[in-house]
C-alpha positions in Angstrom: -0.9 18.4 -22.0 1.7 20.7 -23.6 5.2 20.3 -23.4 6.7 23.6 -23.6 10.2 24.8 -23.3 11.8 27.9 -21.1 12.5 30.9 -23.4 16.4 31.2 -21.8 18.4 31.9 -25.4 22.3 31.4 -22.9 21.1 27.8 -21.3 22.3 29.3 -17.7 20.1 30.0 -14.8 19.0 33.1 -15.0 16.2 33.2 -12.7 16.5 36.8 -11.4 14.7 37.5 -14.7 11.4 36.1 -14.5 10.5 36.8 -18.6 13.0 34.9 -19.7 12.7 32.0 -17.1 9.2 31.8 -17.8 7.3 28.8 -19.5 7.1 29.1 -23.3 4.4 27.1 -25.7 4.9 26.6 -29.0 1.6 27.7 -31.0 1.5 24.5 -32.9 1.4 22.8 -29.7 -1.0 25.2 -28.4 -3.3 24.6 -31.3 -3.1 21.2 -30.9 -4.5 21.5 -27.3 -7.1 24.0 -28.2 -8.4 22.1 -31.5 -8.4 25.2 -33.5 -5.9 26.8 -36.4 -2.5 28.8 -35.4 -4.1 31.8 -36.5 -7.4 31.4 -34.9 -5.0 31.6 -31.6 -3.1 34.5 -32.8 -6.4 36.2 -33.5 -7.1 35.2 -29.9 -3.9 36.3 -28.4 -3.7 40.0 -29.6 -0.1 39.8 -30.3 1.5 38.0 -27.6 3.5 35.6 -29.5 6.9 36.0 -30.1 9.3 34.0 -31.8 12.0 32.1 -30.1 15.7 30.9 -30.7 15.3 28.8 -33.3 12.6 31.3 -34.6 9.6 29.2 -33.6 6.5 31.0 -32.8 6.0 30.8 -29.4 3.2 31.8 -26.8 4.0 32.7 -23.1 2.6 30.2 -20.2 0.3 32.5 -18.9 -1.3 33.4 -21.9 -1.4 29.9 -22.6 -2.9 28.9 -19.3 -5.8 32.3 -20.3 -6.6 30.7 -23.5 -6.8 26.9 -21.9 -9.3 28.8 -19.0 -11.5 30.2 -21.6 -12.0 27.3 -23.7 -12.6 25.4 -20.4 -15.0 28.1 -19.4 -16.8 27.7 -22.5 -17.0 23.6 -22.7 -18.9 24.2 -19.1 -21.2 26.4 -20.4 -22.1 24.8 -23.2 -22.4 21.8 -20.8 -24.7 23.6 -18.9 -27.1 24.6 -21.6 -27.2 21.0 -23.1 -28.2 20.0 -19.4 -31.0 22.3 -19.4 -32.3 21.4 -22.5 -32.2 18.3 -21.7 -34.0 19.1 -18.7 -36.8 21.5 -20.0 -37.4 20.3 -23.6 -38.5 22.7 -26.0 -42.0 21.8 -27.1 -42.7 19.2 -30.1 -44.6 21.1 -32.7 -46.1 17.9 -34.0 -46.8 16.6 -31.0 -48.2 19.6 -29.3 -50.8 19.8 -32.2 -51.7 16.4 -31.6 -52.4 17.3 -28.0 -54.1 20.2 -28.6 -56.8 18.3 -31.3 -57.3 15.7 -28.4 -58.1 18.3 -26.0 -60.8 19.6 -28.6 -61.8 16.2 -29.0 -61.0 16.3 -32.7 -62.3 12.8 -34.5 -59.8 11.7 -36.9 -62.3 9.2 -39.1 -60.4 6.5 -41.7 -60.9 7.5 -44.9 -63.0 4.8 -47.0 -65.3 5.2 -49.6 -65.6 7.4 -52.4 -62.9 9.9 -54.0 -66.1 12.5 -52.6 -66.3 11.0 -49.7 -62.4 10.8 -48.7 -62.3 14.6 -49.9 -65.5 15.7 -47.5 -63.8 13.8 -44.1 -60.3 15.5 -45.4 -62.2 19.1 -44.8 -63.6 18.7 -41.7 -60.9 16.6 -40.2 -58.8 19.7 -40.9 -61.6 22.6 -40.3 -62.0 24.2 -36.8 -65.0 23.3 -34.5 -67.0 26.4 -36.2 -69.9 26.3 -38.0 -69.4 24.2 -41.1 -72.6 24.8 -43.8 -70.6 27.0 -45.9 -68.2 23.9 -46.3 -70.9 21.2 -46.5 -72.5 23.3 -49.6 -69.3 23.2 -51.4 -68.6 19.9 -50.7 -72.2 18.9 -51.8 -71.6 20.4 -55.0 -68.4 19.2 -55.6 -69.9 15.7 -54.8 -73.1 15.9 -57.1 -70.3 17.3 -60.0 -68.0 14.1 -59.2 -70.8 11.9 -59.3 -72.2 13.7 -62.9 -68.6 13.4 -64.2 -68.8 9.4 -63.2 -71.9 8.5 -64.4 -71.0 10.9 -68.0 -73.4 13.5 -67.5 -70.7 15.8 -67.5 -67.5 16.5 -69.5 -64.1 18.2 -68.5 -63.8 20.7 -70.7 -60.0 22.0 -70.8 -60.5 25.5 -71.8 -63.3 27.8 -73.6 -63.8 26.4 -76.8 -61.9 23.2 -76.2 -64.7 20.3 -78.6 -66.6 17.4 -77.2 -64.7 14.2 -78.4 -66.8 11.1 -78.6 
């Protein structure tokens, strides 16, 4: 994990003075451990690195050991929320549709025929289960115009005024 180095500046024991005896990380190494950017752990820190000996930013152990606890704390909980989304899926919204039209008992019919005809099954393949004459009238007329337009009784006509050609 992290290597660290005691913060004593004389070399001697001095343990009868716990701040300098204590564990020192550097914040490179620190970063290293934590995946993130030196500042991103000075943000984190509020001020709690100092600077060392050989003036190498440095982060006391227990402060090191706080930050390693929270990132722990939050790998487990995200852990935790992956494992219950795993375990309650959030619904498919092309697949719940799908259920739903098979619980009305929706026929999907394969479109053949005429252009008219493909256009008509489109509709009420797509319409509710309601009444459906309103529809039908439309997509009678629009039928009897497609079949005037194919057989040349009628013209398209881009615009008022636009002249018959032919």
């Amino acid at each position: 994990m992290l290597g660290g180095h005691n913060g004593n500046k004389s070399g001697g024991d001095v343990s009868g003075t716990p701040m300098i005896s204590e564990k020192f990380y550097t914040l490179a190494e620190v970063a290293a451990e934590l995946d993130c950017g030196t500042r991103e752990i000075i943000r984190r820190c509020n001020g709690a690195v100092v600077r060392d000996e050989c003036g190498m930013r440095v982060l006391p152990g227990q402060v090191v050991r706080e930050l390693v606890e929270q990132r722990d704390a939050a790998e487990a909980a995200y852990r935790e929320r992956q494992r219950r989304i795993r375990e309650n899926p959030a619904p498919h919204p092309v697949r719940e549709r799908i259920k739903a039209r098979k619980a009305r008992k929706i026929e999907f019919p394969v479109l053949t025929g005429s252009m008219a005809e493909r256009a008509r099954l489109q509709v009420t393949a797509t319409a509710d289960d309601s009444d459906h004459s309103d529809v039908r009238e439309q997509m009678q007329a629009s039928d009897n115009r497609m079949e005037d337009y194919m057989r040349g009784a009628l013209v398209y006509r881009k615009g008022p005024g636009a002249r018959k050609d032919g």
